[in-house]
The first five atom37 places (N, CA, C, CB, O) and aatype in JSON, in Angstrom:
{
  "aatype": [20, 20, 20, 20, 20, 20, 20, 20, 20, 20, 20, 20, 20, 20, 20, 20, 20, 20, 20, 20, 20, 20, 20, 20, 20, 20, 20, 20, 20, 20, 20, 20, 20, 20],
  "atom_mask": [
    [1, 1, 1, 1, 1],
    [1, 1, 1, 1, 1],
    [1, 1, 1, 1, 1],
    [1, 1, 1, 1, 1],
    [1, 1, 1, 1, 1],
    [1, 1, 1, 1, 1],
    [1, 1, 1, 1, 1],
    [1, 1, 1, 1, 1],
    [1, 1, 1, 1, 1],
    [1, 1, 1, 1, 1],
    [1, 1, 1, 1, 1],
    [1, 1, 1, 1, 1],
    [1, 1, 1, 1, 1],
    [1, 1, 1, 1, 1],
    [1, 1, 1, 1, 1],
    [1, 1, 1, 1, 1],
    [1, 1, 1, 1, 1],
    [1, 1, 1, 1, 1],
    [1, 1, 1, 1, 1],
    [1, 1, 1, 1, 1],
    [1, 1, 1, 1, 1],
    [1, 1, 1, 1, 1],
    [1, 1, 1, 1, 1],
    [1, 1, 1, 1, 1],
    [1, 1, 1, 1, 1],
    [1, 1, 1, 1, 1],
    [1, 1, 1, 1, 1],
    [1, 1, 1, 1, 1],
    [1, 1, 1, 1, 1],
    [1, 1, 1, 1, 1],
    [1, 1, 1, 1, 1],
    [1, 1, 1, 1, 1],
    [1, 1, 1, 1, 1],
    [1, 1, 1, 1, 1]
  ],
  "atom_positions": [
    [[13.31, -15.53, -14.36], [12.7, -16.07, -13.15], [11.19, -15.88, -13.16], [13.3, -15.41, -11.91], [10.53, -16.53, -12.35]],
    [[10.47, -14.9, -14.13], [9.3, -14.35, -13.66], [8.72, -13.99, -12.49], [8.66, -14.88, -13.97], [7.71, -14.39, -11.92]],
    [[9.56, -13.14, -12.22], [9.48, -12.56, -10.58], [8.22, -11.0, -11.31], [11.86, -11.82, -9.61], [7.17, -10.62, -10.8]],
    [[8.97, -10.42, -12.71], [8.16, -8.93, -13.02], [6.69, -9.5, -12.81], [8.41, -8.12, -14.85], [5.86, -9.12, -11.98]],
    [[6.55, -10.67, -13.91], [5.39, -11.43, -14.48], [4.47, -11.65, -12.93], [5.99, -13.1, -15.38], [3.27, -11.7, -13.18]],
    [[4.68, -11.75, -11.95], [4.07, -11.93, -10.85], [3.4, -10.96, -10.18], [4.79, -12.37, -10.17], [2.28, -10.94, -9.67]],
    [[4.79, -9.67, -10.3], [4.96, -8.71, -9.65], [3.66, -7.9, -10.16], [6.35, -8.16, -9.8], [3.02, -7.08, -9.5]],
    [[3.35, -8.46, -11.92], [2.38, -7.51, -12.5], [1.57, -8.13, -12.24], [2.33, -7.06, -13.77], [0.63, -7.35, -12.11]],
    [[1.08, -9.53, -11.97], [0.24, -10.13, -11.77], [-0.53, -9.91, -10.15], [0.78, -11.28, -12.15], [-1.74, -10.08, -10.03]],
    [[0.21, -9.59, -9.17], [0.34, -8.97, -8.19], [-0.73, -7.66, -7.87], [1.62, -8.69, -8.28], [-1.7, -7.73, -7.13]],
    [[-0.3, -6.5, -8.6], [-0.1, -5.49, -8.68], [-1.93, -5.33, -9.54], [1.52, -5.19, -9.36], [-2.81, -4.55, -9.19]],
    [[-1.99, -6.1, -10.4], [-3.21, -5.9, -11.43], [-4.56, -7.08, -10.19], [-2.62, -6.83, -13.68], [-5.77, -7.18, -10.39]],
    [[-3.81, -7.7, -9.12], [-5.12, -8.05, -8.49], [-5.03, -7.14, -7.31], [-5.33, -9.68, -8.08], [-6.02, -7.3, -6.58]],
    [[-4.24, -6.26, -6.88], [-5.21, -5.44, -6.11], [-5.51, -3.81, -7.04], [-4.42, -5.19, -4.4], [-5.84, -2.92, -6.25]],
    [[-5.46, -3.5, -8.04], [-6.25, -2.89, -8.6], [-7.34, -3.17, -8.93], [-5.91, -2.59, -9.26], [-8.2, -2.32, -8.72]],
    [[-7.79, -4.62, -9.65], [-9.17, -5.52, -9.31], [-10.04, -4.94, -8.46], [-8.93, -6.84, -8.65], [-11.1, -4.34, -8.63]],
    [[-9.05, -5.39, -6.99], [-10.08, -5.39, -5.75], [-10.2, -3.95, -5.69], [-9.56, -6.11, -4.2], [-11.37, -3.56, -5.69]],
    [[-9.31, -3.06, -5.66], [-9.4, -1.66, -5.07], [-10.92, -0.98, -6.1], [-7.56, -0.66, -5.39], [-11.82, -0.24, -5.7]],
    [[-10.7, -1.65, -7.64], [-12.08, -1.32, -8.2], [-13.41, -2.18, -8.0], [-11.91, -1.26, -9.56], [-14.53, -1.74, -8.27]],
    [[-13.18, -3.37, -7.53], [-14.62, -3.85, -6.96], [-15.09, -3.24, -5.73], [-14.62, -5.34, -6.66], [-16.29, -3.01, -5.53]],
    [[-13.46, -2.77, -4.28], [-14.05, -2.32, -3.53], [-14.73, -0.78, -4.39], [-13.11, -2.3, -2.28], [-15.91, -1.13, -4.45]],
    [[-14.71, -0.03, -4.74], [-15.01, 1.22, -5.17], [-16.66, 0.73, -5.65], [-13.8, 1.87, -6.45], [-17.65, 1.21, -5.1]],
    [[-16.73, -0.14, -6.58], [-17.82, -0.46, -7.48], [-19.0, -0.94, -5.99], [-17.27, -1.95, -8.9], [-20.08, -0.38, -5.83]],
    [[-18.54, -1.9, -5.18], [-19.29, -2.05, -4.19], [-19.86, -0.66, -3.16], [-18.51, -3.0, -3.55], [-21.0, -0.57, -2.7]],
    [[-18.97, 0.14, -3.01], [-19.0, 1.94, -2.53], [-19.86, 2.4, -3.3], [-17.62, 2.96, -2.73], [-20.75, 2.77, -2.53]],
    [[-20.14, 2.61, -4.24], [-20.72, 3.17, -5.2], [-22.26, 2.18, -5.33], [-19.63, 3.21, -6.51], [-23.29, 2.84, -5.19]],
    [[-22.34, 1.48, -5.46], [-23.35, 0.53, -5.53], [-24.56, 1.01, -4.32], [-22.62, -1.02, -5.27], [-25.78, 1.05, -4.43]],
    [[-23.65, 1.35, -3.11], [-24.41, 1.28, -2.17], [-24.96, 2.37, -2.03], [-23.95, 0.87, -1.21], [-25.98, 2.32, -1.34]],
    [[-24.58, 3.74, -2.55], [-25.21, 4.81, -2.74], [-26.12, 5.01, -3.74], [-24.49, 5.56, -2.8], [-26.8, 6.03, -3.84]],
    [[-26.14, 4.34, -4.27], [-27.3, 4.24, -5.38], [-28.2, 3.34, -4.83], [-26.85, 3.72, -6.87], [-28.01, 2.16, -4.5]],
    [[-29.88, 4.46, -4.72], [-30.76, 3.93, -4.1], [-31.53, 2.5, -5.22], [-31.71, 5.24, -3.64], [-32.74, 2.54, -5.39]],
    [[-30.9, 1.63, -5.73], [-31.26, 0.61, -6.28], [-31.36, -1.07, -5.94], [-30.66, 0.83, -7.08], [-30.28, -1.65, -5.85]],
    [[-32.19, -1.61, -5.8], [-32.44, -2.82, -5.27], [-31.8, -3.62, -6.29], [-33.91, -3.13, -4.98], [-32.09, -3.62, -7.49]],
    [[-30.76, -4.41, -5.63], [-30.32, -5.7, -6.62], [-30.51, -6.9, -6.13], [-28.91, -5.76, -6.99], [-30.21, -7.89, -6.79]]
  ]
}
């Protein structure tokens, strides 16, 4: 069915986000102009 295939597909976009949100957290403490 590719239900896993989703499930991982799923699963690997909110690890994505959970590391862009982090990378954006981090970004902002660093006194650097982008």
């Amino acid at each position: 069915m590719g239900i896993r295939k989703l499930a991982d597909q799923i699963s690997g976009a909110l690890a994505l986000r959970h590391f862009l949100c982090n990378f954006d957290f981090v970004m902002e403490d660093l006194p650097v102009e982008r």
